[in-house]
C-alpha positions as CSV (number, residue, x, y, z in Angstrom):
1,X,-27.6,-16.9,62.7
2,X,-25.2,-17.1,59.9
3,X,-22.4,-19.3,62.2
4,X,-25.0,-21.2,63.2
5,X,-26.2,-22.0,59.4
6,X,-22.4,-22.2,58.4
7,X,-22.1,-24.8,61.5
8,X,-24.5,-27.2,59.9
9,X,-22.7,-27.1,56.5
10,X,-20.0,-29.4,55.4
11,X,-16.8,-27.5,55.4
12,X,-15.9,-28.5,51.5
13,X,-18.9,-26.8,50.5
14,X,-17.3,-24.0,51.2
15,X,-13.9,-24.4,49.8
16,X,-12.5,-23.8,46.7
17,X,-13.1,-26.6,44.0
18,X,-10.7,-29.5,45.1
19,X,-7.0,-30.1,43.3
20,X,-6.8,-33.4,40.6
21,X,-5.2,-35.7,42.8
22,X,-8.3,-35.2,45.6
23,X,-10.2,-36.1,42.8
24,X,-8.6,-38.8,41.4
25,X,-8.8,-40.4,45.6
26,X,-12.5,-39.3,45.6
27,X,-12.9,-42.0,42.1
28,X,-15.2,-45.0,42.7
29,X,-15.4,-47.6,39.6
30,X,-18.6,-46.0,38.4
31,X,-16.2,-42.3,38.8
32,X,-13.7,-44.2,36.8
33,X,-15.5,-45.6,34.1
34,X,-17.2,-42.1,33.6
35,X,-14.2,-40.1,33.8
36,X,-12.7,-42.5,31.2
37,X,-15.2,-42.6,28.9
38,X,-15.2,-38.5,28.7
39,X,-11.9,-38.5,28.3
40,X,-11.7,-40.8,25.2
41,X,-14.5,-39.1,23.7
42,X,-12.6,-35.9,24.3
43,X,-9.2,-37.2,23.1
44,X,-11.4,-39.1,19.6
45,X,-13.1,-35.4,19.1
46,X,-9.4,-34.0,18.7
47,X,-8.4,-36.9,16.7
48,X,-11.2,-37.0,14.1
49,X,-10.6,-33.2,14.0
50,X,-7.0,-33.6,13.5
51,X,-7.6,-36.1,10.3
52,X,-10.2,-34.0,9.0
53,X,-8.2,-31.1,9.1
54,X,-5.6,-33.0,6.6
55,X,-8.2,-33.7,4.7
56,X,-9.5,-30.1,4.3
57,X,-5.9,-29.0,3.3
58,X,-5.4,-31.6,0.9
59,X,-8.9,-31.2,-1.0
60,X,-10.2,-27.7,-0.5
61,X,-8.3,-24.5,-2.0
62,X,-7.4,-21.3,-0.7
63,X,-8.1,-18.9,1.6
64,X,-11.4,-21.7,2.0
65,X,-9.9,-24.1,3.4
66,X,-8.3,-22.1,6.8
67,X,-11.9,-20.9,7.6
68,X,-13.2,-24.1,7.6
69,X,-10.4,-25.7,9.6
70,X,-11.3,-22.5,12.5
71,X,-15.1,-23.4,12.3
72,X,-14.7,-27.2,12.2
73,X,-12.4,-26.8,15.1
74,X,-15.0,-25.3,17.9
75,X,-16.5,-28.4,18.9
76,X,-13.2,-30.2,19.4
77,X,-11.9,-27.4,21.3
78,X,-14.4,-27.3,23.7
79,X,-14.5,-30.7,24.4
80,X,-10.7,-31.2,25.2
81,X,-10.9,-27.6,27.2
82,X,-13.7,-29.3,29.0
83,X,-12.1,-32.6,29.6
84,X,-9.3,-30.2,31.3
85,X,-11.5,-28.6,33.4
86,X,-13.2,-31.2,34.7
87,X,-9.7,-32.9,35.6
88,X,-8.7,-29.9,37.3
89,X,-11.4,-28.0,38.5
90,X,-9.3,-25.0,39.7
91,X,-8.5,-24.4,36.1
92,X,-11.9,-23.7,34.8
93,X,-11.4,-19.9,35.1
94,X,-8.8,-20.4,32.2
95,X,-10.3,-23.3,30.0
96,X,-13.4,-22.0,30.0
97,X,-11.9,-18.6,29.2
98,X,-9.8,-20.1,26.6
99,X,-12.7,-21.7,25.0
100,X,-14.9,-18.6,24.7
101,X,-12.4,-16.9,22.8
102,X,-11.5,-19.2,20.2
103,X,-15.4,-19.4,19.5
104,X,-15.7,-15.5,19.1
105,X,-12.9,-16.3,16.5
106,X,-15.3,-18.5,15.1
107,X,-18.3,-16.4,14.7
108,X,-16.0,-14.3,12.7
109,X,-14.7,-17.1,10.8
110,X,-18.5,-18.2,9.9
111,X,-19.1,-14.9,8.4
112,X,-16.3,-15.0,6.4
113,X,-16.9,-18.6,5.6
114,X,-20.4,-17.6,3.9
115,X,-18.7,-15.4,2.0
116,X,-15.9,-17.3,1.0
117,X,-18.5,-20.5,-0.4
118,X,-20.2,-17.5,-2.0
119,X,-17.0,-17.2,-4.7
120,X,-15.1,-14.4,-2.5
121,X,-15.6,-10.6,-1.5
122,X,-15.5,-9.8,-5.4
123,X,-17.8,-12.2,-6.3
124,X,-20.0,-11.9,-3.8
125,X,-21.0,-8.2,-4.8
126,X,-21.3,-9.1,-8.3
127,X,-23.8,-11.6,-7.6
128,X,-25.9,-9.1,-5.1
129,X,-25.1,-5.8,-6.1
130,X,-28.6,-4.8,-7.4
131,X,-30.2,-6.8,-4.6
132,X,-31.0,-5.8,-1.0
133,X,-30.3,-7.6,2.2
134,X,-33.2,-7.5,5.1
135,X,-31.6,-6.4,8.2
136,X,-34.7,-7.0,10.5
137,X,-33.6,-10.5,11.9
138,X,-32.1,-11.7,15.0
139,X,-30.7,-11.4,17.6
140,X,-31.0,-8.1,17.6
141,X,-33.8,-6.4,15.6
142,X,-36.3,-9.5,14.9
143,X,-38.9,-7.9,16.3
144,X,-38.2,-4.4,14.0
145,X,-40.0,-5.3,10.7
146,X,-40.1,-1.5,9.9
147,X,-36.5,-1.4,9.5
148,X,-35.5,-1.0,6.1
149,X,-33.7,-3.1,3.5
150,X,-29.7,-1.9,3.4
151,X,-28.7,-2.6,-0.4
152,X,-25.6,-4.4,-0.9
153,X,-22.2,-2.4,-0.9
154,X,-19.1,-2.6,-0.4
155,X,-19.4,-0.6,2.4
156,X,-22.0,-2.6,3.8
157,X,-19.9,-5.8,3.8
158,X,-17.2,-4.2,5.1
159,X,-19.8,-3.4,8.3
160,X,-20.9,-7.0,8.7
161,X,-16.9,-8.2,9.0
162,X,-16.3,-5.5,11.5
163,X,-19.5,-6.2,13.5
164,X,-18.1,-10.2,13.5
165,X,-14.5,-9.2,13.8
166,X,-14.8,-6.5,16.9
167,X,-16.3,-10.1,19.2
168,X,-13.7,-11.7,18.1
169,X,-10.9,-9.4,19.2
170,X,-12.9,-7.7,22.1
171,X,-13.7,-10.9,23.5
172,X,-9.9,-12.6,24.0
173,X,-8.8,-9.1,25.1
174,X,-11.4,-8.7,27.8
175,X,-10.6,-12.1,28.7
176,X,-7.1,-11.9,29.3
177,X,-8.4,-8.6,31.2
178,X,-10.5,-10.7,33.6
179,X,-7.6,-13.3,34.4
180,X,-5.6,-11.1,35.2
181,X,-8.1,-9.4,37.9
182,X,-9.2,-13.0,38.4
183,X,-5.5,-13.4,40.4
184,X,-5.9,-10.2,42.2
185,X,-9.2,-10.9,43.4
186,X,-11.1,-8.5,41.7
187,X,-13.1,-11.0,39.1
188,X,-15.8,-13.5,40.3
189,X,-18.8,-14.3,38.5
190,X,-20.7,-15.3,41.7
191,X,-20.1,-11.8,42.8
192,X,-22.9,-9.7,42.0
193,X,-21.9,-6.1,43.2
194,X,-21.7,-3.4,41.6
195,X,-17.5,-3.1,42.8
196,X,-16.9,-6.3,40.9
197,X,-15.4,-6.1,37.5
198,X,-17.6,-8.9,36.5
199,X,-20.9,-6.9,36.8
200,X,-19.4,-4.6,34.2
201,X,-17.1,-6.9,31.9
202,X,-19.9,-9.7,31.4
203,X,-23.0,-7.5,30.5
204,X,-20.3,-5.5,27.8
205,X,-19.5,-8.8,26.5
206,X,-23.3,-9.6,25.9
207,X,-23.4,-6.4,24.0
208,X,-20.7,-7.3,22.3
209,X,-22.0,-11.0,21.3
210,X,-25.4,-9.9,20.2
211,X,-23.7,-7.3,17.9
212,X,-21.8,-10.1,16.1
213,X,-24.5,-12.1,16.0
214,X,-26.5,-9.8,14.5
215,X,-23.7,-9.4,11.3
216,X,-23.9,-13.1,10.9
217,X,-27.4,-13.9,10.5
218,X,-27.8,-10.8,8.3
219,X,-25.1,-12.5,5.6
220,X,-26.8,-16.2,6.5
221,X,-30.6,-15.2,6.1
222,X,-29.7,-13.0,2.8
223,X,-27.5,-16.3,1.2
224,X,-28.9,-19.4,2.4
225,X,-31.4,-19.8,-0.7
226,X,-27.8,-19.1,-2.3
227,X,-25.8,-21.7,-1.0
228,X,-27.8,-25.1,-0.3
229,X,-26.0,-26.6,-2.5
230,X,-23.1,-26.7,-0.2
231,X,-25.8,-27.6,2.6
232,X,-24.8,-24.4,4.3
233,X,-28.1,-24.9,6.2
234,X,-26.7,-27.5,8.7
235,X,-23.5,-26.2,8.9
236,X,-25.2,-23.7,10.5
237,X,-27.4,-25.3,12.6
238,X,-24.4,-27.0,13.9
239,X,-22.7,-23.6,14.7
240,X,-25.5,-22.3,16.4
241,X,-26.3,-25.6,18.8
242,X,-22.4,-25.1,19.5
243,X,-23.3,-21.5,20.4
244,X,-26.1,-22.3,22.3
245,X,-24.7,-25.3,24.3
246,X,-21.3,-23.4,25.2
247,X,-23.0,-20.3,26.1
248,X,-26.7,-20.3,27.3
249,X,-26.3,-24.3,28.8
250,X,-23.0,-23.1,31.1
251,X,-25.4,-20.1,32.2
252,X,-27.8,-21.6,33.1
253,X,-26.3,-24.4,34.9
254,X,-23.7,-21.7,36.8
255,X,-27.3,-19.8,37.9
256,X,-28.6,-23.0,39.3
257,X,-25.8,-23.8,41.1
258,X,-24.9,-20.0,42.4
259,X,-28.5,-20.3,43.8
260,X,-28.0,-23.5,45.6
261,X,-30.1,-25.8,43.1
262,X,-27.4,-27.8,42.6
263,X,-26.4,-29.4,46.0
264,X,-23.2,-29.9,47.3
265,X,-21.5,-32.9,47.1
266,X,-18.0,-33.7,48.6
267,X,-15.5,-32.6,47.7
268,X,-17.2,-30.1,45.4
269,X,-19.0,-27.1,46.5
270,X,-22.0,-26.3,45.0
271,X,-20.4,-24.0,42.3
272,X,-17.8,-26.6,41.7
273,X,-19.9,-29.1,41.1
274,X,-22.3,-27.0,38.6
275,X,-19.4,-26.8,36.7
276,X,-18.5,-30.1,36.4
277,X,-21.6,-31.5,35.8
278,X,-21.6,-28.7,32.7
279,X,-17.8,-29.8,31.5
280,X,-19.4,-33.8,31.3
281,X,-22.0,-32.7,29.3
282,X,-20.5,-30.1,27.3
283,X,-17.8,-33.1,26.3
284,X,-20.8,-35.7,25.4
285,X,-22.6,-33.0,23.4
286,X,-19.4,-31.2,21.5
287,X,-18.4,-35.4,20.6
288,X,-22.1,-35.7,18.8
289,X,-21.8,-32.3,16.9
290,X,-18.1,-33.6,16.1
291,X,-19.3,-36.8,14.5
292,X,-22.1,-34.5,13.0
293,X,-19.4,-31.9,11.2
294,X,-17.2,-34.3,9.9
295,X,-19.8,-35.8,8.1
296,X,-20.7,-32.6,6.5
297,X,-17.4,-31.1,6.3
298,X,-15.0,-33.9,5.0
299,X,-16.2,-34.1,1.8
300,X,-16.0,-31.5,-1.3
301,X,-19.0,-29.9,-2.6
302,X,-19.6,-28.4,-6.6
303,X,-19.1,-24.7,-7.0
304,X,-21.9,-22.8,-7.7
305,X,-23.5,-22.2,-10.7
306,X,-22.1,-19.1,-12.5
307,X,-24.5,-16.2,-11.9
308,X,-26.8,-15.9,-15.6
309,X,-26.8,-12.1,-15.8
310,X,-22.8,-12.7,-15.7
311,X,-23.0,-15.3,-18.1
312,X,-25.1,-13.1,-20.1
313,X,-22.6,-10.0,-19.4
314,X,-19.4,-12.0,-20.4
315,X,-21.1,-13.4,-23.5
316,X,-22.1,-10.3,-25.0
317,X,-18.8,-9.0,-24.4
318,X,-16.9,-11.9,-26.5
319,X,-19.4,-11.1,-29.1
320,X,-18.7,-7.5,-29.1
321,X,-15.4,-8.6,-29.4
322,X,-15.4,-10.9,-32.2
323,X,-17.8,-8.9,-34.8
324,X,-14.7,-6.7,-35.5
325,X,-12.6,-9.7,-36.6
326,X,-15.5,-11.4,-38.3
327,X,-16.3,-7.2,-40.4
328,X,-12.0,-7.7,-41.1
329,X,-12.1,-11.2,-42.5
330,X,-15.3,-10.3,-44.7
């Protein structure tokens, strides 16, 4: 039964994803046009990325101004790791590996860039230390109103950056773990057996991303009131639709085509050409949120307003101090 189904199949559906050159020979004009227009988007994501980031150097200080170059940079990446995968479609094992963990980076780096607009560690505690942060928010424990609210420590903060930081180093190490099993044979996400590395690696790495998530919108639900004055809000936004385009969009689309939704079409398999058809929209949709961040990133914002119980604090201390000179000179 199964030769006779296998019989009736095209043999490239079930080969692996075909070399660049096959590709390239495979190319109507319509192919052309399409595969051109990707790749210029691609290329003008890096570019305007690239020119920002001079910008950012030039106008923002220190340690500000790195963070925002690593979170302005995840859209750009993924496009031109995209654009290389859907050249060469026997390299999406590493591009789409490679793009993964510079955006666990980046969840880090948003974290520490909501800090960081917040006046630094130092500041920030000064401005919350008799407040409490609500904990109760996703994606973890939105649907735990109960839980309490954690009052704001140094210790606590110190939690958040290691819940953030632990996806961000976790993630590229588990990655370069799966490559190399990847070239032994032992790695494939379209194997769903309990023997395969995947089945244990990918559901570990969930854990892992909901656990820095988690950190993240803790600092962002408990600041954004804070911080709208650097329109922190979309920024956000525009890290989260990054999020949820690079993750739960190449999910779904490698489910569809692992179940044989998406057809096969010569030369790609069925996987193959699930994949591609998520690198060509993953380039279209990283080039719009490009466009988008620049235009909230490549400019300078005001620092916030001093905190008034600070003001208040460091007035009555340089009255304190003067009243002895003012008792000397009477």
């Amino acid at each position: 039964m199964e030769e006779a189904l296998n019989s009736t199949i095209h043999p490239t559906c079930l080969q692996e994803p075909p070399l660049a050159i096959d590709i390239i020979k495979q190319l109507d004009v319509f192919g052309v046009a399409l595969y051109s227009m990707l790749t210029l988007m691609s290329t003008l994501s890096l570019l305007l990325y690239l020119e920002e980031c001079v910008f950012i150097y030039r106008k923002v200080p220190s340690p500000k101004k790195t963070t925002i170059m690593w979170v302005n940079g995840a859209a750009p990446v993924i496009a031109t790791m995209a654009c290389f995968g859907m050249w060469i479609p026997r390299a999406t094992m590493f591009t789409d590996m490679t793009s993964n963990s510079y955006f666990a980076v980046v969840v880090y780096k948003v974290l520490i860039m909501l800090i960081e607009e917040s006046g630094g560690s130092e500041t920030f505690l000064k401005r919350n230390y008799k407040k409490t942060f609500k904990i109760s928010t996703g994606p973890c424990c939105c649907c735990c109103p109960c839980l309490p609210h954690v009052p704001v420590t140094r210790r606590m903060l110190f939690l958040l950056k290691l819940g953030a930081l632990q996806y961000a180093i976790l993630k590229t190490l588990l990655s370069i773990l799966s490559i190399i099993l990847w070239t032994n044979g032992n790695f494939d996400i379209s194997d769903s057996e309990i023997t395969n590395t995947a089945s244990w690696i990918n559901p570990f790495i969930g854990v892992l991303t909901i656990i820095s998530l988690w950190s993240v919108t803790i600092m962002f639900m408990n600041t954004c009131n804070t911080l709208r004055s650097v329109r922190i809000i979309p920024k956000y936004a525009m890290y989260q639709l990054v999020l949820v385009l690079s993750q739960l969009q190449t999910a779904i689309i490698n489910v569809l085509a692992l179940d044989g939704t998406i057809a096969c079409s010569p030369p790609f398999s069925s996987r193959a050409r699930g994949t591609m058809l998520s690198q060509q929209l993953m380039i279209v949709e990283m080039f719009i949120i490009t466009l988008v961040t620049r235009a909230l990133y490549r400019r300078t914002y005001d620092p916030l307003p001093s905190d008034p119980h600070e003001t208040d604090n460091d007035q009555n201390t340089n009255i304190s101090l003067q009243a002895p000179q003012w008792e000397h000179a009477a």
